[in-house]
N, CA, C and O atoms as CSV, one atom per row, in Angstrom:
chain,resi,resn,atom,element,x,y,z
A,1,UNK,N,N,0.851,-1.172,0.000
A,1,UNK,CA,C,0.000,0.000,0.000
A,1,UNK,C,C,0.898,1.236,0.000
A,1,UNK,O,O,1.564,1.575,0.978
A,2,UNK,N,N,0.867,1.900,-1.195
A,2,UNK,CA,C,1.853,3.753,-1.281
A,2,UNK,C,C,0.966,4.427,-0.728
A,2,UNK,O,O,-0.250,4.240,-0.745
A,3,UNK,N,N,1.761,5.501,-0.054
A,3,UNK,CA,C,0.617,6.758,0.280
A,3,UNK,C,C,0.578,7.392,-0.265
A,3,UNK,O,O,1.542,7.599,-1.002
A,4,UNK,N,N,-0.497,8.146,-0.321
A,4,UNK,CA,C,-1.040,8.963,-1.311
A,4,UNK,C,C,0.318,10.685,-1.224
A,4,UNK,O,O,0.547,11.264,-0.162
A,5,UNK,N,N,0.611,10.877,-1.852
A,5,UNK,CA,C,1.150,12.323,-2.280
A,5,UNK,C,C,0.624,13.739,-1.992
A,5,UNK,O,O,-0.453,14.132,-2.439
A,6,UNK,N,N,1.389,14.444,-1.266
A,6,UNK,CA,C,0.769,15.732,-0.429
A,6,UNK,C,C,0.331,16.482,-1.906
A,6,UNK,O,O,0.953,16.599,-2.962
A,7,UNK,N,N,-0.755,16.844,-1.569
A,7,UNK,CA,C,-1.062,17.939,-3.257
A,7,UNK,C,C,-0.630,19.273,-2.666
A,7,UNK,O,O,-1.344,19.997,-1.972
A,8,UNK,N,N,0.798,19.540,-3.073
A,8,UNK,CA,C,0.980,20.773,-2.827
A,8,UNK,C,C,1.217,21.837,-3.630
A,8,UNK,O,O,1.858,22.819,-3.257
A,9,UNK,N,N,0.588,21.669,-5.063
A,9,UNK,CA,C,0.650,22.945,-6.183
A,9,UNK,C,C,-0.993,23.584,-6.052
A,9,UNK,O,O,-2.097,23.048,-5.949
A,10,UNK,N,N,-0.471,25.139,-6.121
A,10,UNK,CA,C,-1.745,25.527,-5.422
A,10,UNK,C,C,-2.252,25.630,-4.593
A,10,UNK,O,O,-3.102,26.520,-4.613
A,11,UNK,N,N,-2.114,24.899,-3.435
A,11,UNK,CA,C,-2.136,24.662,-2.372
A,11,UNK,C,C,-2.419,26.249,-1.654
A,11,UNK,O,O,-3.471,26.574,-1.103
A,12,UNK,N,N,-1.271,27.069,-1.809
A,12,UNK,CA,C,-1.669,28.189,-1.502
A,12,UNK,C,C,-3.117,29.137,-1.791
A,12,UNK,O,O,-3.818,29.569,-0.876
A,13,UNK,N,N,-3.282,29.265,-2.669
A,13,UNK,CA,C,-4.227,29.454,-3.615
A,13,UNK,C,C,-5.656,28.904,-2.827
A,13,UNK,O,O,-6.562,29.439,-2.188
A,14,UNK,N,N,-5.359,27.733,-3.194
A,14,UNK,CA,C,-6.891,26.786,-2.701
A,14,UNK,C,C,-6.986,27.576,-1.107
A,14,UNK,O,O,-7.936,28.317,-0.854
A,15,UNK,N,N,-5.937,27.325,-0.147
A,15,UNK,CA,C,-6.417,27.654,1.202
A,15,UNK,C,C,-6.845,29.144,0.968
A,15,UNK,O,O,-7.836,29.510,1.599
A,16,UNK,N,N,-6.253,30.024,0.172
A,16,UNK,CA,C,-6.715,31.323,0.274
A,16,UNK,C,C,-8.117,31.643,0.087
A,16,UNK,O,O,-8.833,32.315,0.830
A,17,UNK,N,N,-8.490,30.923,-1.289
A,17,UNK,CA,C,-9.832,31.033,-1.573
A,17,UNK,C,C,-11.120,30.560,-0.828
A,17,UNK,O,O,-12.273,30.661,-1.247
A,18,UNK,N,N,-10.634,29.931,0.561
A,18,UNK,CA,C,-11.207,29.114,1.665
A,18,UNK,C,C,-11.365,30.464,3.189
A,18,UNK,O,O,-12.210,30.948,3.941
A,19,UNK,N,N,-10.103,30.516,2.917
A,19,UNK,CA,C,-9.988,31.090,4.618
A,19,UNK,C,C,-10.277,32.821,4.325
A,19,UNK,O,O,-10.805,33.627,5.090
A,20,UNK,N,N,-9.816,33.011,3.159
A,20,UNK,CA,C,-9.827,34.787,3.090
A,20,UNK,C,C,-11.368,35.600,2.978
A,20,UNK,O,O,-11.414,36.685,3.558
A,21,UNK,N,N,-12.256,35.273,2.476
A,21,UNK,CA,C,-13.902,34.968,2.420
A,21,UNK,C,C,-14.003,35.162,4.329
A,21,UNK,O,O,-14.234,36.079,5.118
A,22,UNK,N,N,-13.747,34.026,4.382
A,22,UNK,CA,C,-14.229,34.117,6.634
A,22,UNK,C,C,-13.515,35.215,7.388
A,22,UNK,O,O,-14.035,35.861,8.298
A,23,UNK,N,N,-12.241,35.382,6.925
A,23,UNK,CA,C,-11.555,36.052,7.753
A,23,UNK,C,C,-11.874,37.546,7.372
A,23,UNK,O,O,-11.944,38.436,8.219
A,24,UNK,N,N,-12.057,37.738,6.040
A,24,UNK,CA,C,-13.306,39.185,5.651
A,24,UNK,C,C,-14.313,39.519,6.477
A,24,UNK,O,O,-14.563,40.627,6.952
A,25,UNK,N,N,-14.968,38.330,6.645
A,25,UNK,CA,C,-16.123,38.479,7.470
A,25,UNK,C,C,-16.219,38.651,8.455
A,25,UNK,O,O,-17.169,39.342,8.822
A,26,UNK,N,N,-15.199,38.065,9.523
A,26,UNK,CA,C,-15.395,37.829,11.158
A,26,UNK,C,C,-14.849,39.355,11.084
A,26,UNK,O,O,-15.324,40.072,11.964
A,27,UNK,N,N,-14.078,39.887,10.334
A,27,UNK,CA,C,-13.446,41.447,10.409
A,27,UNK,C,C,-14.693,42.379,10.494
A,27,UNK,O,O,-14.985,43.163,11.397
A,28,UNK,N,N,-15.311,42.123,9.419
A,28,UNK,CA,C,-16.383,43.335,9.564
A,28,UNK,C,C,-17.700,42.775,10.452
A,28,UNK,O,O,-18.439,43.639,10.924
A,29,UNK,N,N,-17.980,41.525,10.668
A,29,UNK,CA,C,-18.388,41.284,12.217
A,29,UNK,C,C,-17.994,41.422,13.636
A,29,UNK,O,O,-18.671,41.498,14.662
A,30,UNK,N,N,-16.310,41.438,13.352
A,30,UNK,CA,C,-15.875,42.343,14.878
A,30,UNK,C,C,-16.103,44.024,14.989
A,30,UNK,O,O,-16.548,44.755,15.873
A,31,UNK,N,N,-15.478,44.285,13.408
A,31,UNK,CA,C,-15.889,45.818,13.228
A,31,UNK,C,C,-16.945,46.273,13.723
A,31,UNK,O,O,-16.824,47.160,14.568
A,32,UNK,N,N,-18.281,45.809,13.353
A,32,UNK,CA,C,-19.518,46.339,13.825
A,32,UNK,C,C,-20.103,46.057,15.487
A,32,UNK,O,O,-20.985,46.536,16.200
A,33,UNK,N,N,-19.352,45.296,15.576
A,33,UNK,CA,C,-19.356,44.693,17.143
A,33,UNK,C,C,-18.884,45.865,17.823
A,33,UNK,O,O,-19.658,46.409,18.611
A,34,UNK,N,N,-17.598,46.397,17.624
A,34,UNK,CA,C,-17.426,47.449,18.310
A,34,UNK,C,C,-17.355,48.280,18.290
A,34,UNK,O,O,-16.962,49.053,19.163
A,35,UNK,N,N,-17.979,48.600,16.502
A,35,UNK,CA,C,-19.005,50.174,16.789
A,35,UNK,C,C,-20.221,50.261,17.906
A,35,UNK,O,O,-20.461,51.150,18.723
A,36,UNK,N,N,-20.938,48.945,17.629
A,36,UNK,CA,C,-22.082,49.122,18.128
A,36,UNK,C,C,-22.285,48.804,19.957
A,36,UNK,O,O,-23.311,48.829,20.637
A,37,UNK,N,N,-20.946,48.534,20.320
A,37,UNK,CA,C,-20.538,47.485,21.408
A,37,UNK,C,C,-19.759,48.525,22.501
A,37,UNK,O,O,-19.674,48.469,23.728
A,38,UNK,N,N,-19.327,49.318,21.699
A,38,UNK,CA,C,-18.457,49.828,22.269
A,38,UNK,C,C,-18.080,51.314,22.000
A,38,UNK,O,O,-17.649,52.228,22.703
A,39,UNK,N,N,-18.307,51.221,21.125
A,39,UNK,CA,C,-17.999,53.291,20.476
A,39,UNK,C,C,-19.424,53.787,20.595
A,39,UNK,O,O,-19.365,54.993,20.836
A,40,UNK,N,N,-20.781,53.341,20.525
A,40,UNK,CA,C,-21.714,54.197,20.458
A,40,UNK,C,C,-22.242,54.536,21.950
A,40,UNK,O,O,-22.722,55.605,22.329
A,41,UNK,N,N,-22.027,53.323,22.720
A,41,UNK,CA,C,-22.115,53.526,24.225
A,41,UNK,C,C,-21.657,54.660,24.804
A,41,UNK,O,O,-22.250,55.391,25.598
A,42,UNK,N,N,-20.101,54.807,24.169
A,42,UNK,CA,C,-19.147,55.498,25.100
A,42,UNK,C,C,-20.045,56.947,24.196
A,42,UNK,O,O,-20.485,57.797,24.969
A,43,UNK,N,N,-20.225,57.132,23.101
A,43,UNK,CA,C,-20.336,58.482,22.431
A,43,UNK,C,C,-21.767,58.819,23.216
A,43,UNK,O,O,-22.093,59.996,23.057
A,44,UNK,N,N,-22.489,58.211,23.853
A,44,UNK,CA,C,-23.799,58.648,24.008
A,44,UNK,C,C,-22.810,58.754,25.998
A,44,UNK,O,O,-22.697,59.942,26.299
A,45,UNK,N,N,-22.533,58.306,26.526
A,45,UNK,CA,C,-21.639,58.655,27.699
A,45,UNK,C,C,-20.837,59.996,27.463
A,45,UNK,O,O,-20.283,60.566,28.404
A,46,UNK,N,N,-20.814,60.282,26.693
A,46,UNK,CA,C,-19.744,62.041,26.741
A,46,UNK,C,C,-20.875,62.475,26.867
A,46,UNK,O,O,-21.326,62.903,27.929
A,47,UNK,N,N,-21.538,62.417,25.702
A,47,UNK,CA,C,-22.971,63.476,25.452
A,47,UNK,C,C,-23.918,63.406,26.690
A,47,UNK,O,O,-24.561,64.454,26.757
A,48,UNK,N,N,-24.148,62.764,27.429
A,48,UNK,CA,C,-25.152,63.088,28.245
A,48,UNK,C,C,-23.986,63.406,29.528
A,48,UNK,O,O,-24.548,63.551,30.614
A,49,UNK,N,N,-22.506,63.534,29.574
A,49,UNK,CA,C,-22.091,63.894,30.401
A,49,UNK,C,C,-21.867,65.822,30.334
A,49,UNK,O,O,-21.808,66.668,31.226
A,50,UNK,N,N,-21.804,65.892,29.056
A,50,UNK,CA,C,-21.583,67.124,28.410
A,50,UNK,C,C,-22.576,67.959,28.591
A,50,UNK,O,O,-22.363,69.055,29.109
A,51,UNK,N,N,-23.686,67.618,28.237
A,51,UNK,CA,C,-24.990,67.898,28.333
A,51,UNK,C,C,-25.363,68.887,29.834
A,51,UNK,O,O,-25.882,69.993,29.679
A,52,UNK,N,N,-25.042,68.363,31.265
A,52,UNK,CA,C,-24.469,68.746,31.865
A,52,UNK,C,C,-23.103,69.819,32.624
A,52,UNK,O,O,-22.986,70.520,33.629
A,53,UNK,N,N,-22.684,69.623,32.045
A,53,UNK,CA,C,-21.191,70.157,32.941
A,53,UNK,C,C,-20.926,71.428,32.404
A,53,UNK,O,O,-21.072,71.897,31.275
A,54,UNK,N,N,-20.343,72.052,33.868
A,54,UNK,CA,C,-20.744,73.199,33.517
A,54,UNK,C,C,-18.734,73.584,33.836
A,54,UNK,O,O,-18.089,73.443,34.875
A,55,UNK,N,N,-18.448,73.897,32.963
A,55,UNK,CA,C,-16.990,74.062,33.259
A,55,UNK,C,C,-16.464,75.413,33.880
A,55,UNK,O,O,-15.259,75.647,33.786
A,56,UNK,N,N,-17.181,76.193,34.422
A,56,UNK,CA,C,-16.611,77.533,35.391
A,56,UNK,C,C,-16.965,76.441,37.003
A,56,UNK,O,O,-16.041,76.275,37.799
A,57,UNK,N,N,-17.698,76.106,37.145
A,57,UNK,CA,C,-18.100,75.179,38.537
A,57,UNK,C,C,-17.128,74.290,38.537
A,57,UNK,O,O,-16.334,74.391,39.473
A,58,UNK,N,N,-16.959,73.493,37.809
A,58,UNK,CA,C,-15.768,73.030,38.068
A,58,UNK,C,C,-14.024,73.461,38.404
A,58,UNK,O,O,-13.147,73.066,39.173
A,59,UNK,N,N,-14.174,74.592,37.227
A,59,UNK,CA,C,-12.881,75.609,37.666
A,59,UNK,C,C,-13.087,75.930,38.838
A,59,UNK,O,O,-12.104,75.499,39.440
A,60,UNK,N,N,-14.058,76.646,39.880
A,60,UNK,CA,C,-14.240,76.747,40.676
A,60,UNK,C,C,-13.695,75.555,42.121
A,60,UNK,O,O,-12.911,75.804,43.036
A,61,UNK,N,N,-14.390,74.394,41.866
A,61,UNK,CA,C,-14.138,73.367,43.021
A,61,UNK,C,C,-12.713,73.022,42.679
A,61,UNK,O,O,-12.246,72.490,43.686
A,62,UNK,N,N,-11.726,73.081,41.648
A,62,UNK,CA,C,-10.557,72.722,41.519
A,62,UNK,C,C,-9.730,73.766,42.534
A,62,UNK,O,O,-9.036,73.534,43.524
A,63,UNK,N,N,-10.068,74.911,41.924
A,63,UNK,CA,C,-9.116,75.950,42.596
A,63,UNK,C,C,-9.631,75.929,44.516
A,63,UNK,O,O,-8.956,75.928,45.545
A,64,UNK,N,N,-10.776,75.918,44.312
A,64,UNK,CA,C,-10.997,75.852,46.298
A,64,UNK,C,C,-10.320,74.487,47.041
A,64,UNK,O,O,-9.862,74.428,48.182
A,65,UNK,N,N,-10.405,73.379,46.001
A,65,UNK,CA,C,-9.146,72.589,46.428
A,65,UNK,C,C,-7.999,72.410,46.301
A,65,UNK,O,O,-7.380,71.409,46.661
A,66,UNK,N,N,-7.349,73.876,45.485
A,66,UNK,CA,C,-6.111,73.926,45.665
A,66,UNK,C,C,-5.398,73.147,44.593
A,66,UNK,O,O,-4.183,73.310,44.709
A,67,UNK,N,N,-5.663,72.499,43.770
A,67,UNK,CA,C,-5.317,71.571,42.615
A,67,UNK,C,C,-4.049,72.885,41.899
A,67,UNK,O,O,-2.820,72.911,41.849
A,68,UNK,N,N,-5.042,73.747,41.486
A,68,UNK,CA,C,-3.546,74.388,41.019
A,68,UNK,C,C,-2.618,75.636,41.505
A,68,UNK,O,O,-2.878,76.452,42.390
A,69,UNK,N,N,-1.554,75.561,40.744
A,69,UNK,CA,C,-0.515,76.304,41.533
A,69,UNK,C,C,-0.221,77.891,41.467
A,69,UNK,O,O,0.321,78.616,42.301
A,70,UNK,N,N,-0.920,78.276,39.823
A,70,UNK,CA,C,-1.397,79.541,39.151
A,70,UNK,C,C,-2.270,80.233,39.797
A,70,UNK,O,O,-2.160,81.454,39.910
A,71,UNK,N,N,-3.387,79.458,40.377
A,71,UNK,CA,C,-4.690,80.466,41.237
A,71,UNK,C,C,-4.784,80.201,42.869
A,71,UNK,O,O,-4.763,79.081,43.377
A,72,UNK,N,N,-4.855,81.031,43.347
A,72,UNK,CA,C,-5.243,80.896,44.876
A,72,UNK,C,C,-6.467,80.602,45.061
A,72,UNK,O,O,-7.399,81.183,44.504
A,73,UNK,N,N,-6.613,79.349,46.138
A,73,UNK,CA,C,-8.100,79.654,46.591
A,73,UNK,C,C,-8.729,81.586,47.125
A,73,UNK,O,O,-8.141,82.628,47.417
A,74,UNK,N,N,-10.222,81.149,46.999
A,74,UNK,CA,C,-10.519,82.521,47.348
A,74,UNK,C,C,-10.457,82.529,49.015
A,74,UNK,O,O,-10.275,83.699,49.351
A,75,UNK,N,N,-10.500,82.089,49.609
A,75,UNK,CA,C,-10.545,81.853,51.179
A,75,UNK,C,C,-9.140,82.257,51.673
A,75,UNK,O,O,-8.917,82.542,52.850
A,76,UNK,N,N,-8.182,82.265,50.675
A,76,UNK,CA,C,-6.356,82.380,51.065
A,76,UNK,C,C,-6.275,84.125,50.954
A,76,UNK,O,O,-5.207,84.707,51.145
C-alpha cells in the first residue's frame, strides 16, 4: 500500500480562496461589534455627560481645592 502524495501545487491558492472569504467576514463582524458594542455607548456617555457640565463650577471646586498652583483659593 503507497501513500497517497501531499497535493501541494496551489495549495496556496486553494487555502486562500477558503480562509480569506471568513476572515473578511469575522473582520467586519468584529468591526460592527465594536461600533455598536463599544464606540456608540461610550459616544452617548460624553454626550449626556456634556450635556451637563458646567466648566466655570468646576474651575471653581478645583481651585478651592487647591489643585492648582497659578490660582489661589478665594478663602487664602
Amino acid at each position: 500500500m503507497s501513500l497517497v502524495k501531499p497535493a501541494m501545487r496551489g495549495l496556496l491558492g486553494k487555502r486562500l480562496r477558503f480562509h480569506l472569504p471568513i476572515a473578511f467576514g469575522l473582520s467586519l463582524v468584529a468591526a460592527a461589534g465594536f461600533k455598536y458594542m463599544v464606540t456608540e455607548p461610550r459616544k452617548q456617555a460624553y454626550a449626556e455627560f456634556y450635556k451637563n457640565y458646567d466648566a466655570a463650577k468646576e474651575f471653581n471646586n478645583m481651585r478651592e481645592a487647591g489643585i492648582f498652583e497659578s490660582v489661589r483659593p478665594s478663602g487664602e
